[in-house]
N, C-alpha and C positions, 0 to 999 in steps of 0.2 A: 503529587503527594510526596511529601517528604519521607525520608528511606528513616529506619527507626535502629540507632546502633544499642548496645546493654557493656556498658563499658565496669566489671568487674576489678576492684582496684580498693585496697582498703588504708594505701596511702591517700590523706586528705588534700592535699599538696596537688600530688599526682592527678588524682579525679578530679578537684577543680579544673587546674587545665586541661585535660580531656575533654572534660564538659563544656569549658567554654571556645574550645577550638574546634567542635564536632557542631556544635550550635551555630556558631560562626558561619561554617561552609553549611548549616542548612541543614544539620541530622537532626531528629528529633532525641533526645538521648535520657536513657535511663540508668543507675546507676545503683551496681549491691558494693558492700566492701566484704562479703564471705558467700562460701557454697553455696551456703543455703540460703540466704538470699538471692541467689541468684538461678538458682534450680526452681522456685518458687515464681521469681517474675519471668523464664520460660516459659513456666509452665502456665502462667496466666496470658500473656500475651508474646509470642514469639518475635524476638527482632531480625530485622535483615540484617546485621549482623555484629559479633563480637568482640571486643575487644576484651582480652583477659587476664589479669597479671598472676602468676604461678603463687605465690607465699602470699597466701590467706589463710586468716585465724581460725579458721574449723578444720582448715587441710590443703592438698595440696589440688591444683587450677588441673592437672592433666586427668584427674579424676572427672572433673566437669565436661570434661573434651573426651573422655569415655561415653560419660552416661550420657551426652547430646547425641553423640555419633551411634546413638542406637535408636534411635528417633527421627534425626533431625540431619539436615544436611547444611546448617547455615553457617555460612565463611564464619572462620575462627580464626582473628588473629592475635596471638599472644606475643606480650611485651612482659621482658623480663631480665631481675641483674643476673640471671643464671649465664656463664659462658661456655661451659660444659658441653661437646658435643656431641656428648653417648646423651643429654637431657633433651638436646634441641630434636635427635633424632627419634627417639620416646614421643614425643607430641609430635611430631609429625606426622608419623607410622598412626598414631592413635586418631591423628584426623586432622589435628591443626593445619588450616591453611599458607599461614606463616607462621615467622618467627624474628621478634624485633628485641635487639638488646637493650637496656638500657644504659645511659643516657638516650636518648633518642632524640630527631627532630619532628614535629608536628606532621611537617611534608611531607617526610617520610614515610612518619605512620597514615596520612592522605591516600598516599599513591600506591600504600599496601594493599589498602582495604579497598579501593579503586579496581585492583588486579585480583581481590578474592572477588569481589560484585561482579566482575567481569566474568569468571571464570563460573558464574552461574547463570548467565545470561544478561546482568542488570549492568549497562556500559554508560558510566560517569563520565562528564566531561573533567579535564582535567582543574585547579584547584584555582581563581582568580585570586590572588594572593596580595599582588601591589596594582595602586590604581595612580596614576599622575596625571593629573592636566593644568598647566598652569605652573600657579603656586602652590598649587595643591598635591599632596602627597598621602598613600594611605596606603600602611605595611599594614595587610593584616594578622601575617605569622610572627610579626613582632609586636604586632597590639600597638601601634604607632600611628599617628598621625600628625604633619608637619603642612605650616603655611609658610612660605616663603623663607624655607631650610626651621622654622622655631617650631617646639613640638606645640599642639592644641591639646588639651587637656579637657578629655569627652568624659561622661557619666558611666559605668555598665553600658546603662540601657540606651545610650545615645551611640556608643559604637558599636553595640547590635545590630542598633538601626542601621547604621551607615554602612555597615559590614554588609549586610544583607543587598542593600543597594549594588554596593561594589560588585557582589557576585552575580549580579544582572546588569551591571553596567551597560546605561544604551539602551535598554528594554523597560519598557513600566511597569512596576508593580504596584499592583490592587492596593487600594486599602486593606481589604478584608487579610489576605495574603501579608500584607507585613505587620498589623494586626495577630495573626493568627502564627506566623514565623519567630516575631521578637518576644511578645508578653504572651501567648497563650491561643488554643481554640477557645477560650471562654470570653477571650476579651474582643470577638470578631466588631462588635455595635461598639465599642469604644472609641468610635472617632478623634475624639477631644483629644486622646494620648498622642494621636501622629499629628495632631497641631500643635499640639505644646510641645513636645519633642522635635519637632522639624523646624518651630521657630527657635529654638534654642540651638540645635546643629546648625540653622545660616546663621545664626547670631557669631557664631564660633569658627564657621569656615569660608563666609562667603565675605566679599571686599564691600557690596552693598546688601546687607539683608533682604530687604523689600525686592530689589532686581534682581533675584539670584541669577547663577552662571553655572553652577554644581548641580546642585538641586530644586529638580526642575517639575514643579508643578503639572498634572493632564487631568488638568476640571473635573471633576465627578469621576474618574478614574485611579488614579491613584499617584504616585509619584517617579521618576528616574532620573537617575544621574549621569549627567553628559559626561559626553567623551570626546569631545571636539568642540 
């Protein structure tokens, strides 16, 4: 089951890529841009864990890291332009697990939230991030993909898809599972979408569509992408 982050952040900017690089590696993710939205989707369904920026428009994020920590033990890690280290040390003491400045890099904030999970019992493999075989190439902390050094030019939902694969590279994954990963639990009977989508990804990365070499078909199971 996929781990459930609540990434608090009321730059729009900011939270897109959050959202689409916590998706990427596989979080299920939810998103307030204030308090109180965010005190509220707590309190409705708890995540394994936080991600939270300090300057939000009702008030200030180390308030939120009080009123969790009287409840709630779930890794908090906050990302912020604050460099202050009488602030860093305030959310600490208050609970926060970390503490990421920003600018930041994606990995970074991976391999934080890897070590708060960890520090609760829940131990992540570390982040599959570039995949190569061939002529084939796929950054995905750069959101990149390259066939014979030229970038390919994927949809969203096509290097979801592919993303998703990468991070199983070598192992198959279910229909239902990448169904349920990329578009949704609602879209599990949606078949049709990883055949239009999977003919459109060899269209795009494979040297003969019909024989792929990448993406590799398992009959009534579902699909993987080789590594050899």
């Amino acid at each position: 089951m996929s781990l459930r982050v609540l990434v608090v952040e009321d730059d729009s900017e900011i939270r897109a890529l959050l959202h689409t690089a916590l998706t990427v590696e596989g979080f299920k993710v939810q998103s307030a841009v204030s308090l109180r939205e965010a005190a509220a989707l707590l309190q409705h369904r708890p995540p394994d864990v936080v991600v939270l920026d300090l300057g939000l428009p009702d008030g200030d994020g180390l308030q939120l890291v009080r009123d969790v920590r009287l409840h709630s033990s779930v890794p908090i890690v906050v990302v912020s332009a604050r460099h202050q280290e009488a602030q860093k040390i305030a959310l600490l003491d208050a609970g926060a697990d970390d503490y990421l400045t920003k600018p930041f890099s994606v990995g970074e904030l991976l391999a934080r939230i890897r070590v708060a999970l960890r520090h609760r019992g829940t131990t992540l493999a570390a982040a599959v991030t570039v995949h190569e075989l061939g002529e084939l190439k796929i950054d995905l902390e750069k959101h990149v993909v390259t066939r014979y050094g030229e970038p390919v030019h994927l949809t969203p939902t096509e290097f979801r898809l592919l993303a998703r694969l990468v991070r199983s590279a070598g192992r198959v994954v279910t229909h239902r599972q990448l169904l349920t990963d990329v578009w949704g639990p609602e879209y599990t009977e949606h078949t049709h979408y990883l055949r239009l989508y999977m003919a459109q990804l060899r269209a795009k990365i494979e040297h003969v569509p019909a024989e792929p070499r990448h993406l590799l078909t398992e009959t009534g199971v579902g699909y993987r992408l080789a590594t050899d």
